[in-house]
OpenMM code with the backbone's topology and positions (N, CA, C; nanometers):
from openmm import Vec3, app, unit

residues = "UNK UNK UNK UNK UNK UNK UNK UNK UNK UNK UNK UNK UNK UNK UNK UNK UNK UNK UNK UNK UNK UNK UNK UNK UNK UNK UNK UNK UNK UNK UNK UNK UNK UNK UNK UNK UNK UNK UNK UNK UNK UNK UNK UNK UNK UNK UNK UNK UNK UNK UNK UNK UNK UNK UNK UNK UNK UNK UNK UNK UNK UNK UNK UNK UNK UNK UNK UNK UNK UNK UNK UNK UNK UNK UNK UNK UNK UNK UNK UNK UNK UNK UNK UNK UNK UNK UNK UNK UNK UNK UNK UNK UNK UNK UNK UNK UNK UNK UNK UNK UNK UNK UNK UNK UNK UNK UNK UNK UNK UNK UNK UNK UNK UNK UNK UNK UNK UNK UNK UNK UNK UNK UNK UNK UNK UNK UNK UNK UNK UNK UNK UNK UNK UNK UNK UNK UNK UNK UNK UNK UNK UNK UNK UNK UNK UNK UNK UNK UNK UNK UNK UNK UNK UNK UNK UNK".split()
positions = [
    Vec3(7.3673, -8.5121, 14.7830),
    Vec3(7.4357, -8.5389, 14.9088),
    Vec3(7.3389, -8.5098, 15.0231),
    Vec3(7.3362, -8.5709, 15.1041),
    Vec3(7.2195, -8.6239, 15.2301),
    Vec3(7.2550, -8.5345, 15.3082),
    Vec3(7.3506, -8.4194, 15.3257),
    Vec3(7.4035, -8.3407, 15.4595),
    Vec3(7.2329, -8.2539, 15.4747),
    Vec3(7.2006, -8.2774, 15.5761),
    Vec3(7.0736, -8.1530, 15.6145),
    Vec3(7.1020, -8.0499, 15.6720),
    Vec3(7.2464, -8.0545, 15.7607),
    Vec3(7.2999, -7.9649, 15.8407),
    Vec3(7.4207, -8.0024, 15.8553),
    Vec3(7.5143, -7.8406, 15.8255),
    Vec3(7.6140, -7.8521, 15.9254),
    Vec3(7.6501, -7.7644, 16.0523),
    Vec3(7.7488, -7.8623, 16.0810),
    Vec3(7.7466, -7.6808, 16.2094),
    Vec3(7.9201, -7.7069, 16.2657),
    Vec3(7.9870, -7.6196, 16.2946),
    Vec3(8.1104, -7.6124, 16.3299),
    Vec3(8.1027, -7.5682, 16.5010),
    Vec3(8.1347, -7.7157, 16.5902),
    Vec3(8.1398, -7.6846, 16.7061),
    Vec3(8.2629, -7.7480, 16.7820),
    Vec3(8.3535, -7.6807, 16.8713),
    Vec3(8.4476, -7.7808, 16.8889),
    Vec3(8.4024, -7.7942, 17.0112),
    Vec3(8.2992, -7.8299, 17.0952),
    Vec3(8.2676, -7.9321, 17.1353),
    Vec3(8.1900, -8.0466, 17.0908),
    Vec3(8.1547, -8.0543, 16.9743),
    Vec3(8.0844, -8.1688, 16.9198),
    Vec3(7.9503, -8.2006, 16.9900),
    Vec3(7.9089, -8.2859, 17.0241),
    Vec3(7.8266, -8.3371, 17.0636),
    Vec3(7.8393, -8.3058, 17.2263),
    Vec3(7.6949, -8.2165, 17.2500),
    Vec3(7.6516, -8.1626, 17.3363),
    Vec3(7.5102, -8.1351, 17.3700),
    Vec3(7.4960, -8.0792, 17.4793),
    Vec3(7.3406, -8.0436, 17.5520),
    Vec3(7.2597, -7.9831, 17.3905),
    Vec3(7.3203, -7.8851, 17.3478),
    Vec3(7.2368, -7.8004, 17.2712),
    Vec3(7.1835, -7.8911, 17.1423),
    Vec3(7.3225, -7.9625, 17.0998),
    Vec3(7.3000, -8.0343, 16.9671),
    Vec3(7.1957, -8.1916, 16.9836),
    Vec3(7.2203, -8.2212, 17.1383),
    Vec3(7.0953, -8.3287, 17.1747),
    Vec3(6.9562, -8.2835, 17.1996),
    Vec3(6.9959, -8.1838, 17.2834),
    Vec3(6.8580, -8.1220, 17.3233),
    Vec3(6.7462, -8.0546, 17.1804),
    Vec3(6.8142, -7.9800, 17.1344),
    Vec3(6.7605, -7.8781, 17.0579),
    Vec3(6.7904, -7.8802, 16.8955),
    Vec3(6.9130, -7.9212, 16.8662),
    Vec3(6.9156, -7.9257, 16.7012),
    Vec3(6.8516, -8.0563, 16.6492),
    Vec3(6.9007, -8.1534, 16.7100),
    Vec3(6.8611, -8.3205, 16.7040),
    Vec3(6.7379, -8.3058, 16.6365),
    Vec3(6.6382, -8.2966, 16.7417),
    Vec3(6.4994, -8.2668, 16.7243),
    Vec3(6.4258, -8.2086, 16.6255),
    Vec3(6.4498, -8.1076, 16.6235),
    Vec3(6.4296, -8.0027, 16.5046),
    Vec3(6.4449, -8.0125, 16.3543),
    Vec3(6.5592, -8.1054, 16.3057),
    Vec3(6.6413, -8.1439, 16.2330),
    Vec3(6.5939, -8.2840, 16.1189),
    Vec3(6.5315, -8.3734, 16.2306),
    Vec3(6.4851, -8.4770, 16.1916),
    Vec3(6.5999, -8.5633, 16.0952),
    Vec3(6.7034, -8.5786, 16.1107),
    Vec3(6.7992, -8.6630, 16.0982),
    Vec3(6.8524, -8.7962, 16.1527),
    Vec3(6.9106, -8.8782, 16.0549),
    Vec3(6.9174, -9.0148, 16.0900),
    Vec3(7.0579, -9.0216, 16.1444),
    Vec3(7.1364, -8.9650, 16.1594),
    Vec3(7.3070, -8.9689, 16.1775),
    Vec3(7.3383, -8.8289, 16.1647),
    Vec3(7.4776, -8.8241, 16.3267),
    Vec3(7.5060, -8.7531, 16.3432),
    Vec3(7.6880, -8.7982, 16.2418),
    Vec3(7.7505, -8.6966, 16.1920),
    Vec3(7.8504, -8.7678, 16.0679),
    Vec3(7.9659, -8.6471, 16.1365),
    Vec3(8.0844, -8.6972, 16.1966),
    Vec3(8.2226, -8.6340, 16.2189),
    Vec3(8.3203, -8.6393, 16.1613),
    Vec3(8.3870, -8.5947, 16.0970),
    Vec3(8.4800, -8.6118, 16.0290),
    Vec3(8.6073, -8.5647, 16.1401),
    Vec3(8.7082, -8.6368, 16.1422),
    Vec3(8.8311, -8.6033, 16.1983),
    Vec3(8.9347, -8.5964, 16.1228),
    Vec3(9.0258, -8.5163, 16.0700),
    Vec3(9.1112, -8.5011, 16.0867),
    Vec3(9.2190, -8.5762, 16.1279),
    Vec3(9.2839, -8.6882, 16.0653),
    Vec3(9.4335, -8.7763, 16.1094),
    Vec3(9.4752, -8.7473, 16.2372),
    Vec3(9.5384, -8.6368, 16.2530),
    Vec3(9.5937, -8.5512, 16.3400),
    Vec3(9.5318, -8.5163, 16.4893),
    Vec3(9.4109, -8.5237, 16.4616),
    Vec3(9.3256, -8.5331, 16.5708),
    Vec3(9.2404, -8.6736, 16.6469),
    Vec3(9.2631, -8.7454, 16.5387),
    Vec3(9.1421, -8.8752, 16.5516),
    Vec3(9.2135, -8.9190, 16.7369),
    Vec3(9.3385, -8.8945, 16.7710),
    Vec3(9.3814, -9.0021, 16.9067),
    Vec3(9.2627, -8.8846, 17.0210),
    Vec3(9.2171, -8.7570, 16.9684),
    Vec3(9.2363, -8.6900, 17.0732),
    Vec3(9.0266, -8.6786, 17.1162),
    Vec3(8.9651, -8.7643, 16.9892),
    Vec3(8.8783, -8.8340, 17.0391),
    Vec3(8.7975, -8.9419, 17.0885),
    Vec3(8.7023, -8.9627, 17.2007),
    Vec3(8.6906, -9.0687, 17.2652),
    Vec3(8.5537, -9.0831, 17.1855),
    Vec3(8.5846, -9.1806, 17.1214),
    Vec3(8.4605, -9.2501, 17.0247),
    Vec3(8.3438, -9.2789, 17.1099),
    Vec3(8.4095, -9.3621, 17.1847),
    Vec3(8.2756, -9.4513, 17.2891),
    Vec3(8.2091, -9.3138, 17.3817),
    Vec3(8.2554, -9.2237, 17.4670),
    Vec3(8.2157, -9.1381, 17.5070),
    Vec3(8.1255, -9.0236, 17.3933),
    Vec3(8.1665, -9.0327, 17.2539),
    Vec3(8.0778, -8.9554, 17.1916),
    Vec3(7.9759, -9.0259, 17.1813),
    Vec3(7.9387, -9.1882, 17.1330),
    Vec3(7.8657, -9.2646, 17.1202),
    Vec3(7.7590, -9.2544, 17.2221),
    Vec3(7.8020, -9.2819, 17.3351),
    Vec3(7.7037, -9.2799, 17.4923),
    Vec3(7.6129, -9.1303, 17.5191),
    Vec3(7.6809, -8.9975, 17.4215),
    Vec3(7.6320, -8.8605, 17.4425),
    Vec3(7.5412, -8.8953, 17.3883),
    Vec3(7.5001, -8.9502, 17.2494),
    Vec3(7.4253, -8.9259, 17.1572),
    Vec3(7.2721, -9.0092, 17.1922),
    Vec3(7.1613, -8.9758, 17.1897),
    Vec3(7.0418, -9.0595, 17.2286),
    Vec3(7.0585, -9.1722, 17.1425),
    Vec3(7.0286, -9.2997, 17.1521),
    Vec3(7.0282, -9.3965, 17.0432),
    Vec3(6.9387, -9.4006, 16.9092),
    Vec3(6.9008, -9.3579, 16.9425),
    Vec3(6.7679, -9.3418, 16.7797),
    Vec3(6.8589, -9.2931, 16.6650),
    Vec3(6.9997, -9.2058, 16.6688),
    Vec3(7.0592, -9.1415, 16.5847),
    Vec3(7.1806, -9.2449, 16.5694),
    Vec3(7.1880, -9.2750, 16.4527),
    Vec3(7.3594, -9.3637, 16.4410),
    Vec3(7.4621, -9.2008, 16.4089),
    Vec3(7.6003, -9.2749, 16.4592),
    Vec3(7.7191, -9.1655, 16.4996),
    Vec3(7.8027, -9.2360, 16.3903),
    Vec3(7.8763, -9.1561, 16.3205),
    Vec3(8.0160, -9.2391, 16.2493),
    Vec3(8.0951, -9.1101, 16.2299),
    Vec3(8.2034, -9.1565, 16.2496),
    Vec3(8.3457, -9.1385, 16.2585),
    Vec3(8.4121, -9.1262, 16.1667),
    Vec3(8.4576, -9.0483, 16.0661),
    Vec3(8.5508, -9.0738, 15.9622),
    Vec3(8.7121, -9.0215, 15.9483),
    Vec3(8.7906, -9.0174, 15.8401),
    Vec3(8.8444, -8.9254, 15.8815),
    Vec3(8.7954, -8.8673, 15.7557),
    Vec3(8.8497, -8.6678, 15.7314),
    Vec3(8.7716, -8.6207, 15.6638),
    Vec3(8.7585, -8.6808, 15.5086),
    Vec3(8.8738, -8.7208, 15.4381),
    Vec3(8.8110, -8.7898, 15.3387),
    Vec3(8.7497, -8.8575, 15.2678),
    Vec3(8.7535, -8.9810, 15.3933),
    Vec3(8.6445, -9.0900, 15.3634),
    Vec3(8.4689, -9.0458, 15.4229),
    Vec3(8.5460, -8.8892, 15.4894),
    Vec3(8.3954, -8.8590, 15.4871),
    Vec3(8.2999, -8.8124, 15.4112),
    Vec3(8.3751, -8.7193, 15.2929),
    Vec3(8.2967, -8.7019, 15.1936),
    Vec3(8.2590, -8.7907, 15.1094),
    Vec3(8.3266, -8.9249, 15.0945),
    Vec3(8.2672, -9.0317, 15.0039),
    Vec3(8.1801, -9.1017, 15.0737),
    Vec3(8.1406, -9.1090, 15.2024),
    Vec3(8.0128, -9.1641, 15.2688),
    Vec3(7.9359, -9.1031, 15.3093),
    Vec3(7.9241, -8.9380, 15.2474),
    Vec3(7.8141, -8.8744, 15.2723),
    Vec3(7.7033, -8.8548, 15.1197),
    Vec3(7.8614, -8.8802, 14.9920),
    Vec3(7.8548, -8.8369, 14.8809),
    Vec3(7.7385, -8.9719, 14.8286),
    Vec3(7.7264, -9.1077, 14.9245),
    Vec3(7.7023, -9.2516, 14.8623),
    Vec3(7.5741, -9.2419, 14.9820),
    Vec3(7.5774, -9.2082, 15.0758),
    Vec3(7.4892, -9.2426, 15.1851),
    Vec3(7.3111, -9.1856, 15.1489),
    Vec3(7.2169, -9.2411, 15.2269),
    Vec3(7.0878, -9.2673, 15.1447),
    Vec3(6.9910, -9.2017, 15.2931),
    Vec3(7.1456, -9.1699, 15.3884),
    Vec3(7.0718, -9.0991, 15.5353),
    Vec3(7.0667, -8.9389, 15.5437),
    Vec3(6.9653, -8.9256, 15.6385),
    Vec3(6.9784, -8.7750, 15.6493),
    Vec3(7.1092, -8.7058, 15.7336),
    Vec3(7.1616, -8.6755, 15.7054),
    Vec3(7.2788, -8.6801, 15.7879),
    Vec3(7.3162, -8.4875, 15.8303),
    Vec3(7.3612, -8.5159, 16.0002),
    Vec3(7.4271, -8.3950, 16.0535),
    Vec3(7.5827, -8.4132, 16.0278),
    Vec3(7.6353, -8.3082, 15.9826),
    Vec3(7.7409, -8.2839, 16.0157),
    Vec3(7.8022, -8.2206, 16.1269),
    Vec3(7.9065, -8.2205, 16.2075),
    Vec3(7.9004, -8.2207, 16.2889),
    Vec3(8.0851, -8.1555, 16.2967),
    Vec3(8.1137, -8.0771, 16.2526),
    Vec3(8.2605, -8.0397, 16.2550),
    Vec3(8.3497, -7.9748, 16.3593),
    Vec3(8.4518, -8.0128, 16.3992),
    Vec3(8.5424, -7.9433, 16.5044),
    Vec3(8.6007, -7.8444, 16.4810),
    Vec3(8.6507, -7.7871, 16.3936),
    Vec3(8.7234, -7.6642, 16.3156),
    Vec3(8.6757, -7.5920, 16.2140),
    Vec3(8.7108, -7.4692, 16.2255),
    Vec3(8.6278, -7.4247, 16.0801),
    Vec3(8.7461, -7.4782, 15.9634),
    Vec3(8.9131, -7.4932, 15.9867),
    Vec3(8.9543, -7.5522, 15.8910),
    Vec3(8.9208, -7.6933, 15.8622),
    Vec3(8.9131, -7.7388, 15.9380),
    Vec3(8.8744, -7.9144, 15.9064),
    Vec3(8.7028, -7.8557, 15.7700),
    Vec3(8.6350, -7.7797, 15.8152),
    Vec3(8.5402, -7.7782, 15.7383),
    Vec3(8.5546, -7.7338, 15.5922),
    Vec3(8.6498, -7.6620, 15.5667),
    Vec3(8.7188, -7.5815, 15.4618),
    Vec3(8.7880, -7.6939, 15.4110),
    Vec3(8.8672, -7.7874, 15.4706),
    Vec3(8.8854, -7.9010, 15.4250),
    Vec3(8.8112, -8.0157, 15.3542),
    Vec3(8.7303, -8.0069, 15.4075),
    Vec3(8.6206, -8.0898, 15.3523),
    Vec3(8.5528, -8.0318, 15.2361),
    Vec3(8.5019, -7.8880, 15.1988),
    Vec3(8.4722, -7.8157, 15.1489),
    Vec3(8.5593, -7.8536, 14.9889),
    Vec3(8.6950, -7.8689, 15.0051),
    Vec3(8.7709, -7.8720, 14.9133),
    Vec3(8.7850, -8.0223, 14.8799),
    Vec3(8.7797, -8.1276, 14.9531),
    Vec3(8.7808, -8.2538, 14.9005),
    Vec3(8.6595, -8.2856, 14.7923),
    Vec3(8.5136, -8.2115, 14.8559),
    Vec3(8.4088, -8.2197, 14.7824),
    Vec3(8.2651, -8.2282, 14.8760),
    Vec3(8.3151, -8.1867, 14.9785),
    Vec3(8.2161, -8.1703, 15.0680),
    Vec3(8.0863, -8.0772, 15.0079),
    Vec3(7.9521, -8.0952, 14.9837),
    Vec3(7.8675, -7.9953, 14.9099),
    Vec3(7.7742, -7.9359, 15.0464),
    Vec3(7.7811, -7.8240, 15.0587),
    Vec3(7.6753, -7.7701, 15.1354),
    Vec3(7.6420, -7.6590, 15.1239),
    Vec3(7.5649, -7.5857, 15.1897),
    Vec3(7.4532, -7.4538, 15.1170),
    Vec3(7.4557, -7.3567, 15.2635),
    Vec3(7.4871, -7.4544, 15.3326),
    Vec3(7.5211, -7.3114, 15.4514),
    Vec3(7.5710, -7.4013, 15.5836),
    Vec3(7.6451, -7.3192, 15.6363),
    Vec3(7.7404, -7.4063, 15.7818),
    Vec3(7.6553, -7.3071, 15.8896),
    Vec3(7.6694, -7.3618, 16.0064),
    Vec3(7.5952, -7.2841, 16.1360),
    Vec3(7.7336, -7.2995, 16.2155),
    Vec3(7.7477, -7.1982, 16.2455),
    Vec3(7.8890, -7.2048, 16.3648),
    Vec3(7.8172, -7.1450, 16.5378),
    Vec3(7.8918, -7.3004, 16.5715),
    Vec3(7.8081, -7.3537, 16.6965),
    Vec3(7.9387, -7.2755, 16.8492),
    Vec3(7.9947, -7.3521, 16.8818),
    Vec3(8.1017, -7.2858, 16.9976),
    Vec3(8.2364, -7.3171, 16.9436),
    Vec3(8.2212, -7.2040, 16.9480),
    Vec3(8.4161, -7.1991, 16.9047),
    Vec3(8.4951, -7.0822, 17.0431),
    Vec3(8.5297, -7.1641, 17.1367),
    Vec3(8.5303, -7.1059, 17.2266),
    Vec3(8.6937, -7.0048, 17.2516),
    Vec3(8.6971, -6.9300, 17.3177),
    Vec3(8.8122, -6.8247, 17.3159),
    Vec3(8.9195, -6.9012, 17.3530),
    Vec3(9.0071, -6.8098, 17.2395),
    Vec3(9.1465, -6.8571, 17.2636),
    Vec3(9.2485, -6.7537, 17.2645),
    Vec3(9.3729, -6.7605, 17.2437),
    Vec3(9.4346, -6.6042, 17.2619),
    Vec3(9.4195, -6.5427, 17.0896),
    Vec3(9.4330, -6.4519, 17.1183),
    Vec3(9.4232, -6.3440, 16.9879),
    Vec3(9.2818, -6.3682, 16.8929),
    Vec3(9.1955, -6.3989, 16.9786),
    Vec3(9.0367, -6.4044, 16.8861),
    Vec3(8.9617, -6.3310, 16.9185),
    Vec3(8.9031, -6.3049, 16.8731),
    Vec3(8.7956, -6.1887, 16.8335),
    Vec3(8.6739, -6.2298, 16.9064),
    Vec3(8.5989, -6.1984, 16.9499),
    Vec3(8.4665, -6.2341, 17.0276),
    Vec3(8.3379, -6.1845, 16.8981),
    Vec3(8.3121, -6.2781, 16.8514),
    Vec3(8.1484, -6.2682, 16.7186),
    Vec3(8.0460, -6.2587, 16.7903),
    Vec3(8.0383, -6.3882, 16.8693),
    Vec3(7.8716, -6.4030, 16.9499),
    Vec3(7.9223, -6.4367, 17.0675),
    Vec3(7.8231, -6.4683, 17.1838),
    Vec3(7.8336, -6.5850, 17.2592),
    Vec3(7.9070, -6.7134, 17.2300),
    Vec3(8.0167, -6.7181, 17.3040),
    Vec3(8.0868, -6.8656, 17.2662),
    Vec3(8.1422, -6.8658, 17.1246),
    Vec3(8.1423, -6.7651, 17.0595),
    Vec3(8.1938, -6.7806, 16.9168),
    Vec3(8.2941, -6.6512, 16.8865),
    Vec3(8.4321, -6.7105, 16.9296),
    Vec3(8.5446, -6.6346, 16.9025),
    Vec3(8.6359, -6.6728, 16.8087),
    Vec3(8.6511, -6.6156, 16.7074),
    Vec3(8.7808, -6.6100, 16.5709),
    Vec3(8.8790, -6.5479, 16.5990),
    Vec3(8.9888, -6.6012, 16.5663),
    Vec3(9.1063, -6.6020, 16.5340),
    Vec3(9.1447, -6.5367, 16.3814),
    Vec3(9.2610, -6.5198, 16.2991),
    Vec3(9.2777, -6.5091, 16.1835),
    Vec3(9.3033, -6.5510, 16.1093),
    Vec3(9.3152, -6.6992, 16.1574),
    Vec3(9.3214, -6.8778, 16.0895),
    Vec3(9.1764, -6.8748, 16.0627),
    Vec3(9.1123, -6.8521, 16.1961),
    Vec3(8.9544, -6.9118, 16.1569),
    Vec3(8.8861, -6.8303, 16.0307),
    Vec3(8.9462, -6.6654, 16.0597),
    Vec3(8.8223, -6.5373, 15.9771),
    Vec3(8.8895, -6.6042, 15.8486),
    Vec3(9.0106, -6.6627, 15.8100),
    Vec3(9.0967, -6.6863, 15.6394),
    Vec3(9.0061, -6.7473, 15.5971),
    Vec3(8.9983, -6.9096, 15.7066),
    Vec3(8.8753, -6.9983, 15.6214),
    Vec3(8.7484, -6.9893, 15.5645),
    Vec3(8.6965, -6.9092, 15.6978),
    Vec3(8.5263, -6.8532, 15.6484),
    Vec3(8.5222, -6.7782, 15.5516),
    Vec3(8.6326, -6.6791, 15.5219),
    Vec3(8.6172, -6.6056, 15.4096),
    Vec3(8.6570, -6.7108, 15.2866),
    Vec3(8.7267, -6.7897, 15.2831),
    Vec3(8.7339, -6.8949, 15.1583),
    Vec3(8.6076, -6.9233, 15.1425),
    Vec3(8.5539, -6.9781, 15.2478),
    Vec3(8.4116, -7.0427, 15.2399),
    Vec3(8.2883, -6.9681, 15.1945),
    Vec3(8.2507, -6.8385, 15.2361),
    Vec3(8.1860, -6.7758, 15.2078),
    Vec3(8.2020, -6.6970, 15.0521),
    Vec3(8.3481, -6.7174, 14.9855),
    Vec3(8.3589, -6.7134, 14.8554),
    Vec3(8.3374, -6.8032, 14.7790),
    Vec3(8.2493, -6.9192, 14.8218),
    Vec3(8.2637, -7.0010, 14.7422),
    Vec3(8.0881, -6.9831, 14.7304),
    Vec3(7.9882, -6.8926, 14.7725),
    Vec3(7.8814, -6.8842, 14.8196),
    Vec3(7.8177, -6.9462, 14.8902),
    Vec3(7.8493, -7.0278, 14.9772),
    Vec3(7.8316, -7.1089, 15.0954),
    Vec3(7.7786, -6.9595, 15.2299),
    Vec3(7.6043, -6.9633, 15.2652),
    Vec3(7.5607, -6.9149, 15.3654),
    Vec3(7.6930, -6.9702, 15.5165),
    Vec3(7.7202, -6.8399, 15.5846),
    Vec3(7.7818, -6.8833, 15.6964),
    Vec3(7.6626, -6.7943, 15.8153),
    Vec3(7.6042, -6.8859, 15.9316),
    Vec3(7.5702, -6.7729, 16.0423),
    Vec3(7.5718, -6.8460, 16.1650),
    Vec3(7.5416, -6.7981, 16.2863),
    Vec3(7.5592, -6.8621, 16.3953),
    Vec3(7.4326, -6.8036, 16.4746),
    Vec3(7.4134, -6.9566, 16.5543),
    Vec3(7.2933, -6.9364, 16.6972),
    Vec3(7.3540, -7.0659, 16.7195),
    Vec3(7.2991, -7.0650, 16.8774),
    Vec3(7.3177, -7.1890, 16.9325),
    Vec3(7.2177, -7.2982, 16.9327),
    Vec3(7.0590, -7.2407, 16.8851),
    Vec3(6.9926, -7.3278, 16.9317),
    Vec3(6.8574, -7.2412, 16.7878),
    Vec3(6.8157, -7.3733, 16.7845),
    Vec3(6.7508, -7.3189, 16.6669),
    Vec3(6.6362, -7.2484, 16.6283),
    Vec3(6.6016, -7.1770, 16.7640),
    Vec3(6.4842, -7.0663, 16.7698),
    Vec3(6.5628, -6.9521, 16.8268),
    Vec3(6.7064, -6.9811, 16.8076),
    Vec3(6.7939, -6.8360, 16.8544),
    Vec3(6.7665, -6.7266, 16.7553),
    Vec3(6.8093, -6.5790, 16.7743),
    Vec3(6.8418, -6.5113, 16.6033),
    Vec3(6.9246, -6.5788, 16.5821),
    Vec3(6.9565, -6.5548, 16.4486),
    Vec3(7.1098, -6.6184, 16.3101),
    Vec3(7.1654, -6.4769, 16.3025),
    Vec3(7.2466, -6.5100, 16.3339),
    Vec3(7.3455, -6.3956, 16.3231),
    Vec3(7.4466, -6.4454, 16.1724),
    Vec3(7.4439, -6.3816, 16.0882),
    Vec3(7.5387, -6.3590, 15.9572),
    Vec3(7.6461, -6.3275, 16.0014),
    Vec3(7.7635, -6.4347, 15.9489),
    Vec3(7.9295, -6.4245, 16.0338),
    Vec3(7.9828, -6.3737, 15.8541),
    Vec3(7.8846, -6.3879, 15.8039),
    Vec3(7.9888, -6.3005, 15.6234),
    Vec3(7.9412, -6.1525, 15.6784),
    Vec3(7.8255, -6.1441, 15.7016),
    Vec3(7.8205, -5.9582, 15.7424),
    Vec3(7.9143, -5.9282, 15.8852),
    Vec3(7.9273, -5.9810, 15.9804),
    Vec3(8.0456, -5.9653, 16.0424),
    Vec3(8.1749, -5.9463, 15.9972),
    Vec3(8.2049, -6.0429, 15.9304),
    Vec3(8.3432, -6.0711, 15.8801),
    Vec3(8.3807, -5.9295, 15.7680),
    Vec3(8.2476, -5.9013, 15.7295),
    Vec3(8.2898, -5.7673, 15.5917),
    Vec3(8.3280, -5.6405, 15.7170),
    Vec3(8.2324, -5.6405, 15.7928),
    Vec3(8.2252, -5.5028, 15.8591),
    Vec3(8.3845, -5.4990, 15.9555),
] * unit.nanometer
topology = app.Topology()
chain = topology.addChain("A")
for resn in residues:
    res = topology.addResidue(resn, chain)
    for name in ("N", "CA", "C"):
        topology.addAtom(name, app.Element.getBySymbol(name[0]), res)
């Protein structure tokens, strides 16, 4: 499976992930999976126009995303809005070796991890699924940040 990266940001496509992961990364496609439930509440064409053109963008929803990542011959970012949508995917058959959690920004009753990266006890359930499955979890924003380990958080 072609995933080179993932990263859990619910802003998606942004300064950091154009500026700084893009680059670094050397990937052919940025790959979103949505969620049914969510797909009205994104603007395709506005993600399209974020993205520099050199990178193709696709849209799935999450199931048909693991079968066009599982068949695809590109280097591909993942690019996730939720840490459950990712746990979701995780369980359809999503294969990956470590998630980067990008902004998950505050909401009521979350916990403050890093900069811009606040959990909830929806979010800490999933990561701990995830991280039992031995899936690396850590977070920076930018990829000469430190990595901060969100499983050594999450234990302590």
């Amino acid at each position: 499976m072609p995933i080179i990266f993932a990263r859990v940001d619910d802003r998606l496509i942004h300064g950091q992930v154009v500026q700084a992961w893009l680059p670094e990364l050397n990937v052919d496609e940025v790959l979103i999976p949505c969620a049914k439930h969510r797909a009205h509440l994104l603007n395709k064409n506005l993600l399209r126009l974020s993205l520099p053109y050199e990178y193709g963008l696709t849209i799935l929803d999450s199931h048909a995303c693991v079968q066009y990542a599982r068949n695809s011959s590109k280097r591909i970012f993942a690019l996730i809005g939720t840490v459950q949508e990712l746990a979701d995917l995780i369980e359809d058959g999503l294969q990956i070796k470590s998630v980067n959690i990008g902004g998950m920004h505050f909401k009521d009753h979350a916990q403050k991890l890093a900069e811009n990266v606040f959990l909830d006890e929806q979010d800490k359930h999933f990561l701990r699924i995830i991280d039992g499955l031995g899936i690396r979890i850590e977070t920076r924003a930018v990829p000469n940040a430190k990595s901060i380990s969100v499983t050594q958080e999450l234990r302590s």
